[in-house]
Structures are given as C-alpha cells and as structure tokens.
C-alpha positions as CSV (number, residue, x, y, z in Angstrom):
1,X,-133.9,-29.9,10.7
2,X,-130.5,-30.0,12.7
3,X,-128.7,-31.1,9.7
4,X,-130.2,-28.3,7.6
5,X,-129.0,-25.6,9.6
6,X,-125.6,-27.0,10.0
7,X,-125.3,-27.5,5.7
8,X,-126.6,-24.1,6.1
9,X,-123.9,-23.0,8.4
10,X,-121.3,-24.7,6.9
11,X,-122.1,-22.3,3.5
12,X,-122.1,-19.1,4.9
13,X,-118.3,-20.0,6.8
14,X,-117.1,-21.1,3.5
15,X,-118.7,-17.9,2.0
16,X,-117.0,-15.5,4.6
17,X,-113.6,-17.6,3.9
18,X,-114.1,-17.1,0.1
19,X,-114.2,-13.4,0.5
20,X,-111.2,-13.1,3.0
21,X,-109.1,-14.8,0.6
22,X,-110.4,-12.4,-2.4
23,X,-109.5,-9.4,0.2
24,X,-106.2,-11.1,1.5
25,X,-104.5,-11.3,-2.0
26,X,-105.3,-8.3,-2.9
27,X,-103.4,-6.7,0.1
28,X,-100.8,-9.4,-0.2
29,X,-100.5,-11.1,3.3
30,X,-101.3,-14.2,4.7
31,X,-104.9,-15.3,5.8
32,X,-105.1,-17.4,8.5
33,X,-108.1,-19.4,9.5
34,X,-108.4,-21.9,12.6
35,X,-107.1,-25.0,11.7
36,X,-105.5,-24.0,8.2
37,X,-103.3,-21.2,6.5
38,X,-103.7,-19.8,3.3
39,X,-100.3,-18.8,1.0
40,X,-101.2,-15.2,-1.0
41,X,-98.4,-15.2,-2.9
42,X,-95.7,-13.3,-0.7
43,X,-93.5,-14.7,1.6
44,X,-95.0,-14.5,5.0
45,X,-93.7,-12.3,7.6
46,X,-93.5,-15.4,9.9
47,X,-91.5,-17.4,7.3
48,X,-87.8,-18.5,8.3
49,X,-85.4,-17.4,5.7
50,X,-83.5,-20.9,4.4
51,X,-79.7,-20.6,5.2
52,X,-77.6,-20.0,2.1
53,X,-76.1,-22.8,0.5
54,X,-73.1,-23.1,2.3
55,X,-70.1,-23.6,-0.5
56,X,-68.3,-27.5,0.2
57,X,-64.8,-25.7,2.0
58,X,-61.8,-26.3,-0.2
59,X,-58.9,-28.0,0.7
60,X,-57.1,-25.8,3.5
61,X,-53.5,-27.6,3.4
62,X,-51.3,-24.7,2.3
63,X,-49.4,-24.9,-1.0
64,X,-46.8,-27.5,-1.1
65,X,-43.5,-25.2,-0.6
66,X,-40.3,-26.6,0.2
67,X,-39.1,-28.1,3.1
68,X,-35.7,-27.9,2.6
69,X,-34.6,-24.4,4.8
70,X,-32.8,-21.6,3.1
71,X,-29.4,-22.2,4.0
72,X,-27.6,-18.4,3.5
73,X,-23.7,-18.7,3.5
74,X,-22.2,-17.3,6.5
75,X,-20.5,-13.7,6.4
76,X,-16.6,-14.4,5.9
77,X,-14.4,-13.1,8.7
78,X,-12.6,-9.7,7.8
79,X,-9.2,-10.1,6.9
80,X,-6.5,-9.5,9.1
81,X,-4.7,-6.1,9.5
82,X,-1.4,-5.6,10.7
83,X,0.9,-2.1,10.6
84,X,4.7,-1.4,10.0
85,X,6.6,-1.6,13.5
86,X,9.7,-2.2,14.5
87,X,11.9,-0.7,11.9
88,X,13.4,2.3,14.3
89,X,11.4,4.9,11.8
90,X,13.6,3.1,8.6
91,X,10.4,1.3,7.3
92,X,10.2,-1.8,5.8
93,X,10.1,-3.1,1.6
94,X,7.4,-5.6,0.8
95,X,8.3,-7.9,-2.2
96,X,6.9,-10.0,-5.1
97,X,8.3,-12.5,-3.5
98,X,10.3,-13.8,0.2
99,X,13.6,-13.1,-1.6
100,X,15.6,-10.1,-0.1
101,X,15.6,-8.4,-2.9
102,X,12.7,-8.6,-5.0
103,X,11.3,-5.6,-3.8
104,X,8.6,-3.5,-4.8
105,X,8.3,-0.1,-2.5
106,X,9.1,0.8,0.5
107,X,6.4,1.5,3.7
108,X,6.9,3.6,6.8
109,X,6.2,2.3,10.5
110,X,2.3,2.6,10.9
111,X,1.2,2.1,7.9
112,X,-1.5,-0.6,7.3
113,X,-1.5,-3.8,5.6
114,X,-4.2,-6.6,5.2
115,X,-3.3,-9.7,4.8
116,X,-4.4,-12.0,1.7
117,X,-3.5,-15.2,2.5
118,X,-1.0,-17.2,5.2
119,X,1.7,-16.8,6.5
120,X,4.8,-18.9,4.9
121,X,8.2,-19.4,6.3
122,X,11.3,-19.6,4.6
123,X,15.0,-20.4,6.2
124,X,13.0,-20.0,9.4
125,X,11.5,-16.8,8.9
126,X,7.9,-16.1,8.7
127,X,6.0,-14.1,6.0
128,X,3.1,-12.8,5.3
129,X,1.5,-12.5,2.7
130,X,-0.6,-8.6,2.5
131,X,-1.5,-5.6,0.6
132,X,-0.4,-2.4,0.5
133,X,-2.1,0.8,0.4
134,X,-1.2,1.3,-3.0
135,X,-3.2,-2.4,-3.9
136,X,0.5,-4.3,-4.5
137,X,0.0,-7.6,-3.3
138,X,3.3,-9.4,-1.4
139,X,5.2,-10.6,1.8
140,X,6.7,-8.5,4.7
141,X,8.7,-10.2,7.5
142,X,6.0,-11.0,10.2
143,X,8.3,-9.2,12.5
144,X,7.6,-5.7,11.2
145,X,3.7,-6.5,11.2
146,X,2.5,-5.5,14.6
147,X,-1.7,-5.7,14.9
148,X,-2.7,-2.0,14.8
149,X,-4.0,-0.3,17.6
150,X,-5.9,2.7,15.9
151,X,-8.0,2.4,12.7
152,X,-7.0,3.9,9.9
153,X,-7.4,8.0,9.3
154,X,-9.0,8.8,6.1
155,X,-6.7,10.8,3.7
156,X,-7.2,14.6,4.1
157,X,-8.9,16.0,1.2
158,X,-6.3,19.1,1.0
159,X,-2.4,19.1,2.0
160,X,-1.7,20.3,5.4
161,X,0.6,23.2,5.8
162,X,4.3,22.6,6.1
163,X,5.5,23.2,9.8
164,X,8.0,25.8,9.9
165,X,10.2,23.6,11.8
166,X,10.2,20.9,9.5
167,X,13.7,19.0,9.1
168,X,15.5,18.2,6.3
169,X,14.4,15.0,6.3
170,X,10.8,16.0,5.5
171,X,11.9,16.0,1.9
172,X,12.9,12.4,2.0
173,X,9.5,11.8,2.6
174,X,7.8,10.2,-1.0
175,X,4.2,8.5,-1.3
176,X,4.0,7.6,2.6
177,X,7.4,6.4,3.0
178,X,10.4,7.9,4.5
179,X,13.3,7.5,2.3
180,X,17.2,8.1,3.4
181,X,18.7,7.5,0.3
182,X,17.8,8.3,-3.4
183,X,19.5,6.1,-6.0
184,X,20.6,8.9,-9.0
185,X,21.4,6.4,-11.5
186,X,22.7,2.6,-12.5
187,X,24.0,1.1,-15.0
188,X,25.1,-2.9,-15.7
189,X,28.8,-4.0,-18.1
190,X,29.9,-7.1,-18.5
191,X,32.7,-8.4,-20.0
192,X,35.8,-11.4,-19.4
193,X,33.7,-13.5,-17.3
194,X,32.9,-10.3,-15.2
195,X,30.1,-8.0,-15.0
196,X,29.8,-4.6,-13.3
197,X,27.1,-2.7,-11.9
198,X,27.8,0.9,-10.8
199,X,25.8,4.2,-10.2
200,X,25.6,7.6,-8.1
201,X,23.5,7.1,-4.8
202,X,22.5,11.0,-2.1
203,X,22.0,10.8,0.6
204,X,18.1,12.9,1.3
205,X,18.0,12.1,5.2
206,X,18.8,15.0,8.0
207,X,21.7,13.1,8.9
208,X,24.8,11.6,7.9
209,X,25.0,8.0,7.1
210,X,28.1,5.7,7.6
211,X,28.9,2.2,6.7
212,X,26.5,2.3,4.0
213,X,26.3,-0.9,1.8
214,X,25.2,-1.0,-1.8
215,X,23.9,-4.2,-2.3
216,X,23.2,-6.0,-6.3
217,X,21.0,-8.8,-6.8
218,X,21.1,-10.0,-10.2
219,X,17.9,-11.9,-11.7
220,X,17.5,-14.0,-14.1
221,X,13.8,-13.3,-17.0
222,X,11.1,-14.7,-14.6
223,X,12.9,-12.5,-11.6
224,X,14.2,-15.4,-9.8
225,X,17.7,-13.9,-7.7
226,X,20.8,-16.1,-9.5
227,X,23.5,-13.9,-7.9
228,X,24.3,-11.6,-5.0
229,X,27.1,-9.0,-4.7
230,X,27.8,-5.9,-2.1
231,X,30.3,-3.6,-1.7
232,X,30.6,0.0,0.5
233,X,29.6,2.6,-1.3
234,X,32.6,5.3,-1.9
235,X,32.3,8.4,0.5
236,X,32.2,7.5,4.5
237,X,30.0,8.5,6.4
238,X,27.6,9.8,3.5
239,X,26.6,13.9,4.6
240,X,23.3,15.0,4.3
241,X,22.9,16.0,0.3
242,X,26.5,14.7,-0.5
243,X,26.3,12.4,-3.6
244,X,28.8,9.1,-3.4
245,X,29.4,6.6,-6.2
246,X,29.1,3.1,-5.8
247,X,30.6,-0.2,-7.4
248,X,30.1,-4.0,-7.1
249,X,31.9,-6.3,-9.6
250,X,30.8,-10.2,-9.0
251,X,31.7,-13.3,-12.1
252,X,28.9,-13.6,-14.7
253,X,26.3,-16.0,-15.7
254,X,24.5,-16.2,-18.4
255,X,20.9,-16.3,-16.7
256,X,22.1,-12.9,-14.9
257,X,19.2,-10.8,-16.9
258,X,18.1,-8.0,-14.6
259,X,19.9,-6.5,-11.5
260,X,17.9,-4.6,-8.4
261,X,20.1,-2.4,-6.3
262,X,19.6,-1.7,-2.4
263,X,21.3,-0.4,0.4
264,X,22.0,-1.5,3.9
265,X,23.2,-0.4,7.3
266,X,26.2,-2.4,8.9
267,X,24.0,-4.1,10.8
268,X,22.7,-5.7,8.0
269,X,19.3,-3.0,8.5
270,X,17.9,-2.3,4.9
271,X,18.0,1.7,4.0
272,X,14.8,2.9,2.7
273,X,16.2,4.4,-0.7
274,X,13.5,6.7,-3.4
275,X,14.3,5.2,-6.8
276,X,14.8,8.2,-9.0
277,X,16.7,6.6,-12.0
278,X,15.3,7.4,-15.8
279,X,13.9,4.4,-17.1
C-alpha cells in the first residue's frame, strides 16, 4: 500500500515537472527544480560570460634600428675678421700675391676683411691671406689688419647728402678708398737694351705732396715681378690738382712682359693712387 502511494506520488511530481518545463520554454528562462536544472534554450541570467580568447601577444622587442648614433658634423668656426689700421688715413693695397707690387685695389683704414686661409711669411713679414669687400681674394701685411672692434654697418640704401664743408679731398674718395693720386696715363718703349716707362700722374688729395716716388715693376706673362725701377716724379712738392710727369728708365729683359706703376712717400709709405688710364 505504502509503495502504491509513493509510485503514485512519484507520477504526479514528474507530471507537475513536465508541465513547468512546457511553460518554462515557452517564456524562455531557466527552470530550476531541487536537486537539478533544466537548460531552455537561452543563456541563463546566472551564466558567467567566458573571457574572450585572449590573442597569443606578439613579440614586443622594437624594430631592429641602428645602433650606431648619428654623428652630425660640428658647425665650423667663423672666419676671422680683421680691419684696415695703421696706415695714418693712406690705406693699404691687397695683392694677388706677397710681392710689392702685384696689387689689385686699394682699401681705406676700417674697412673689413675676412680671412681665407693662414697667414704666411715672406723675408720676415707676415701675410694674410683675406677678402675684400668687393669678393677679391689676396694678402695684406698683418700689420695693417687690426681685429675690428665694431661690426660692420650695412650699406645705406640711398647716398647721404654731401656736407657743405666737405674738403677737397672728398673727391679722391673712389669705391671705399681714399686716393691721393690718380695715374692719367702710361705708356712702356724699349729699345738698345733699355726700356722706358713714362706717364702723367695729379695729384686729387687736399694737400700738396712732396718727395713723391713713381715706382715700375715690370712682370713677366704669369705676373711674376722680373724687374724693379723708381724714380721721383717731375714737379716737387706735387699741389693739390697740379699734373707732374714721371719717368723711370731700367736695362731690358726679355721676360719683362707687363709693368704696374705705384707711388710712394719718402718714407718708403705706398700712396694710394685711383687708376684712371684707358685700357
């Protein structure tokens, strides 16, 4: 009888379970019974969400670069700047070469040179070797290079007025330089084992000039001096705008090509001279 009513029992549980799992999926949650758990369909509400696969981490060693550093070149030093000094307001030639008289133009005190490379001496004077405002590369004495104290002004865009007071001398003044003398003309003959060179030299300063020597340097084709030859110039002392003719007269050579002409104090001081001949 006992085991009648439990069969019995045991039907009408599984009958009641029957129909909550009919309700259950229709409603789409999870039935839960003691001692077992029935899966609708859905996920349950109680279900742990499975981590994401988790991707196998690439290799994190950074690109292979190179170890070797960068090495930039270091800035080069600025070249050194000197000025024209200590020429007692004459100025000074710079030259082709460290020969007296291979001269290219002339430069008043101030102006400023850089140099280009080193200094060289010659008969125990040093050069050096710089270039001039006007790009011309070549040596200057080191003794009328001082290091400049100011830097340069930048040229005025438009040409000052004249002063009223302005000297003659302001006339001698030609492309930065201040000239004293202005060679008119030149011209070389040769003849007997002799050769001449004589011309017409003014004097453009504000004041008159004495003892005044015209010097001739005779070159051979590559400009290399063969021969040397001075002589005073005619008039003595030389007025302000007074013209005088000069003469030198040395033997000849036949390497004696080309001929420069300067001028020179007693004292052996050059005379800045503007070049005015008709080439």
């Amino acid at each position: 009888m006992v085991r009648e009513l439990q069969e019995g029992r045991t039907k009408e549980i599984f009958k009641w379970v029957s129909i909550w799992v009919v309700l259950a999926a229709s409603i789409g949650t999870a039935l839960t019974v003691p001692g077992m758990s029935v899966w609708t369909g859905d996920k349950p509400e109680s279900a742990q969400a499975l981590p994401a696969q988790t991707k196998a981490p690439e290799d994190a060693s950074p690109s292979p670069v190179s170890m070797a550093a960068s090495v930039q070149p270091s800035p080069s030093p600025a070249p050194a700047r000197f000025a024209i000094a200590n020429t007692d307001g004459l100025g000074v030639y710079i030259r082709r070469s460290r020969a007296d008289a291979d001269k290219i133009r002339a430069w008043r005190d101030g102006t400023e040179m850089v140099e280009v490379g080193p200094p060289q001496e010659t008969n125990g004077v040093t050069w050096r070797n710089v270039k001039d405002p006007a790009g011309n590369t070549g040596w200057i004495q080191d003794r009328y290079l001082a290091t400049p104290t100011l830097p340069p002004k930048p040229a005025a865009s438009a040409t000052p007025a004249p002063s009223p007071t302005a000297s003659p001398a302001a006339s001698a003044v030609s492309g930065g330089t201040l000239n004293q003398l202005e060679l008119l003309s030149s011209s070389m003959t040769g003849g007997y084992g002799f050769v001449l060179v004589e011309g017409l030299v003014k004097n453009i300063s504000g004041k008159s000039l004495q003892n005044v020597i015209a010097v001739v340097s005779w070159q051979n084709v590559s400009h290399k001096p063969v021969q040397k030859g001075e002589d005073f110039i005619l008039l003595n002392p030389l007025a302000p705008g007074q013209v005088s003719p000069f003469k030198i007269v040395t033997s000849s050579s036949p390497e004696m090509k080309l001929y420069v002409v300067s001028f020179k104090e007693l004292s052996g001081e050059e005379i800045l001279t503007l070049d005015s001949r008709k080439r």
